[in-house]
C-alpha positions in Angstrom: -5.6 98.0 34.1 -6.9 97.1 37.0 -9.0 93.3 37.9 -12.8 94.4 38.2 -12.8 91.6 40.9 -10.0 92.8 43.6 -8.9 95.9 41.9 -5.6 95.0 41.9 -3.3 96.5 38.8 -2.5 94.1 35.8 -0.2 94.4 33.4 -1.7 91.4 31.2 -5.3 91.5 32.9 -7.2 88.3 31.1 -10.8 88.9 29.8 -13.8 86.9 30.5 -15.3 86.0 27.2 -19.0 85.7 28.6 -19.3 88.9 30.7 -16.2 90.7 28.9 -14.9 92.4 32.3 -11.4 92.1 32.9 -9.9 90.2 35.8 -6.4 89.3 37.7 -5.3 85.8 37.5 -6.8 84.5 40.7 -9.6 86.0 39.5 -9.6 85.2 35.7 -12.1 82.0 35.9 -16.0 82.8 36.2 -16.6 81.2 39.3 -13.8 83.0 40.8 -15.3 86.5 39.8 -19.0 85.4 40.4 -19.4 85.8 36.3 -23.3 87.2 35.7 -23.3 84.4 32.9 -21.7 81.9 34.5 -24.4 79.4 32.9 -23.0 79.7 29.6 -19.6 79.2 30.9 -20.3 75.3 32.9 -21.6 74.1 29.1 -18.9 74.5 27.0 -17.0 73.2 29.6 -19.1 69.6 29.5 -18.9 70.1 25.5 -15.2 70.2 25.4 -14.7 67.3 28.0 -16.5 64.6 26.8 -17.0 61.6 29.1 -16.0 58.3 27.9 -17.5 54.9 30.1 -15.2 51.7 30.2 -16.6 49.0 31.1 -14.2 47.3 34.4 -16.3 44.8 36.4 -20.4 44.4 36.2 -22.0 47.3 37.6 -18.4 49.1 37.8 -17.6 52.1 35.1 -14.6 54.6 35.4 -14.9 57.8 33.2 -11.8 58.8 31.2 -11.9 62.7 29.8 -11.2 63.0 26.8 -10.4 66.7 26.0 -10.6 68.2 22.3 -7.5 70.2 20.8 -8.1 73.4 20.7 -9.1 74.8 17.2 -6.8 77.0 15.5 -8.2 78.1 12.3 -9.3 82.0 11.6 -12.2 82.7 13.2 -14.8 85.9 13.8 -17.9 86.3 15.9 -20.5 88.8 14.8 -19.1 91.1 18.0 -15.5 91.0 16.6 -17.2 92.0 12.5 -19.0 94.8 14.6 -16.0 95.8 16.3 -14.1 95.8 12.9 -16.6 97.4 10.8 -16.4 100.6 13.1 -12.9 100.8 13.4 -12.7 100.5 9.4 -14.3 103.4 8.6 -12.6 105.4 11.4 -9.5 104.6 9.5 -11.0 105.3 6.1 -11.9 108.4 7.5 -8.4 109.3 8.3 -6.3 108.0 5.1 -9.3 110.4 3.2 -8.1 113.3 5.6 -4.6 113.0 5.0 -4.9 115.0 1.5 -5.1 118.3 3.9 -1.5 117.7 4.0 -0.8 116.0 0.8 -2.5 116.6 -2.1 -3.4 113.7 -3.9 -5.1 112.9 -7.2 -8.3 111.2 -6.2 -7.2 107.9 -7.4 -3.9 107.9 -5.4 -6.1 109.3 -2.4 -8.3 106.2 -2.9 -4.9 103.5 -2.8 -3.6 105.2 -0.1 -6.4 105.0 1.9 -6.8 101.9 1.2 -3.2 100.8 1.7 -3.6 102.5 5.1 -6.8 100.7 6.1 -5.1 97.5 5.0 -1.9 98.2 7.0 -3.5 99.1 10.0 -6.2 95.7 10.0 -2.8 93.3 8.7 -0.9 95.1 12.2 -4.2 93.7 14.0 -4.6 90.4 12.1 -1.2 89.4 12.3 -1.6 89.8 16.3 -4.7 87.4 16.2 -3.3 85.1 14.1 -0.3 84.4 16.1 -2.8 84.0 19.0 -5.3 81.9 17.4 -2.4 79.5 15.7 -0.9 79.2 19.5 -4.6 77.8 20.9 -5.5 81.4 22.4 -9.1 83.5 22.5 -8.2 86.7 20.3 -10.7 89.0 19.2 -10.3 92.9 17.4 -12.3 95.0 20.3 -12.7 98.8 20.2 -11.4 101.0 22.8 -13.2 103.9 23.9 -10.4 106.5 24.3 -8.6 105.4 21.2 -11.8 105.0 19.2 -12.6 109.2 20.0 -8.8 109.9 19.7 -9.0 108.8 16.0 -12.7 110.5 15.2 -11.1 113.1 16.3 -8.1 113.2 14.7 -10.3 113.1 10.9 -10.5 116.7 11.7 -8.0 117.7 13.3 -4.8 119.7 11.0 -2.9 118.9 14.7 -2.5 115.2 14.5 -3.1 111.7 13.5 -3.6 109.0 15.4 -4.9 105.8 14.0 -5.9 103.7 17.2 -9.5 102.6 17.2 -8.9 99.7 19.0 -6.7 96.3 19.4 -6.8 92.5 19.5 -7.2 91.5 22.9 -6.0 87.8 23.9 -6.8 85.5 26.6 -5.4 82.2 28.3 -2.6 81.1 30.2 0.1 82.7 28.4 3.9 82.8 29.4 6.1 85.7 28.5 7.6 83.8 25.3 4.3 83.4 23.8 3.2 86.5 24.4 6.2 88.2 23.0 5.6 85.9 19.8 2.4 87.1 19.7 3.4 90.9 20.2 5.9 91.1 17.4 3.9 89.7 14.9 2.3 93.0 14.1 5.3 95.1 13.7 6.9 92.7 11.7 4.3 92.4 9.8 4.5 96.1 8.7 8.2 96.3 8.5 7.8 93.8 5.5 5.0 96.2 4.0 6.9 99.1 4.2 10.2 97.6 2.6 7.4 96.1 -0.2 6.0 99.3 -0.6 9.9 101.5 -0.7 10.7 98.7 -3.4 7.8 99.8 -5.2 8.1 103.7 -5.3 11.8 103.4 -7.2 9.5 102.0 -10.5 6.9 103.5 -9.2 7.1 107.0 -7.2 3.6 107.9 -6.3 2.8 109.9 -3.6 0.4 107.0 -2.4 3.1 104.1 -2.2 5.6 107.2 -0.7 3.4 107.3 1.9 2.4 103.6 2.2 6.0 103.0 2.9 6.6 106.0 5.7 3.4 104.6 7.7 4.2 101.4 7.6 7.7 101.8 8.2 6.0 104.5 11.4 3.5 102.4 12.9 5.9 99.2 13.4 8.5 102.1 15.7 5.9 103.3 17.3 4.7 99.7 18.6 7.9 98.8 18.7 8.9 101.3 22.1 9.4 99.0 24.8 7.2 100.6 27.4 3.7 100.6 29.2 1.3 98.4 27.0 3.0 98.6 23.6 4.0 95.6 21.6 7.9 96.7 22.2 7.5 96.3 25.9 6.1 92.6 25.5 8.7 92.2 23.5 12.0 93.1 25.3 10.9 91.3 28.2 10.7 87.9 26.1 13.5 88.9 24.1 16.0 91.6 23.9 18.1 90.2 20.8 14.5 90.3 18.4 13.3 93.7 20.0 16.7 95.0 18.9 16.4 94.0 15.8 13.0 94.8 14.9 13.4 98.2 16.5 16.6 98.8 14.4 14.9 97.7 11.7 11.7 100.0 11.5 13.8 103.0 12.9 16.3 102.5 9.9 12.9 102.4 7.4 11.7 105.5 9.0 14.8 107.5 8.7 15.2 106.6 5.3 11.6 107.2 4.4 11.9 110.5 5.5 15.2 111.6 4.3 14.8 110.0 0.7 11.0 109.5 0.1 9.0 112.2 1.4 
């Protein structure tokens, strides 16, 4: 991506969270990218930076800032439940679509679409979690070309692919936390698809069959450590974790396929 400042490429552009353009990191602040509501950046600024008089000599007063920590509970604004509630039914959509190629009885068409929603939003959540708890801005955001790749794919008997959009994350963040923050969502559905393989040995539905091969997909596809996927992040933090994350979902794939589906 390139800075809509300078136009110079990015790899980890940040995003302005009052105009929502995306800028290098000479460029990232609002004054540095002449920001069209640079106004509503200056006052949270005095909000979170308080100034506290002490009292030296008569007439005399020094001011002592006194930053607030950064929250780090859950949070959503009504742009983010937008943002969600679009990319929800675009996956509902497609977990409905899915019984082209697998017949389903209506009520295991309904879990696994709803297994597959919830997969694909935990992937997400887990990402902004992991950002949030570390002090950073991270919001779920459609993306344009991944939003009409996925309408698409409802009708298409070619392929699937479930991309609507992604958390996107802001601040001053180093390669460790980043890759932190980037292998939260594979991991997260590397535990749902061993849950859901534990499950189909009591239980072998054709819902919780393919619960645990989507799963078990999504985290190695995120997982390949190039261009903007959560592998690449990864690998470059650490190469011990990415290989054993990657082992991990490759080994659930195989044996989803081979002994499952």
């Amino acid at each position: 991506m390139r800075c809509q400042k300078c136009g110079q490429e990015v790899f980890l552009p940040f995003k302005c969270q009052y105009c929502g353009s995306y800028f290098c990191s000479e460029h990232r602040l609002p004054e540095n990218h002449d920001c069209p509501r640079i106004e509503l950046a200056r006052a949270p600024k005095e909000e979170r930076q308080p100034v506290v008089l002490q009292k030296q000599k008569p007439y005399e007063y020094t001011g002592a800032y006194a930053p607030l920590k950064p929250q780090r509970k859950m949070r959503f604004s009504n742009s983010e439940v937008k943002h969600l509630s679009i990319a929800a039914i675009l996956v509902v959509l497609i977990g409905l679509s899915f019984t082209m190629y697998f017949p389903m009885e209506p009520i295991n068409l309904i879990l696994f679409t709803a297994v597959l929603t919830a997969s694909f939003f935990a992937h997400e959540m887990a990402h902004k979690i992991a950002a949030q708890i570390m002090g950073f801005w991270a919001e779920f955001r459609l993306i344009f070309t991944g939003a009409i790749l996925t309408l698409i794919s409802i009708i298409s008997p070619f392929f699937k692919i479930i991309s609507p959009g992604a958390v996107m994350v802001s601040g001053f963040i180093d390669m460790k936390n980043m890759g932190k923050i980037s292998v939260a969502g594979p991991l997260t559905n590397i535990i749902l698809s061993t849950i859901f393989m534990i499950i189909t040995v009591p239980f072998p539905t054709t819902a919780s069959k393919l619960a645990a091969a989507f799963n078990a997909w999504i985290a190695l596809f995120n997982l390949i450590p190039f261009g903007m996927f959560d592998g690449f992040k990864v690998f470059l933090w650490n190469k011990s974790i990415w290989a054993l994350t990657f082992a991990a979902s490759l080994i659930l794939t195989i044996t989803c396929y081979i002994y499952i589906l």
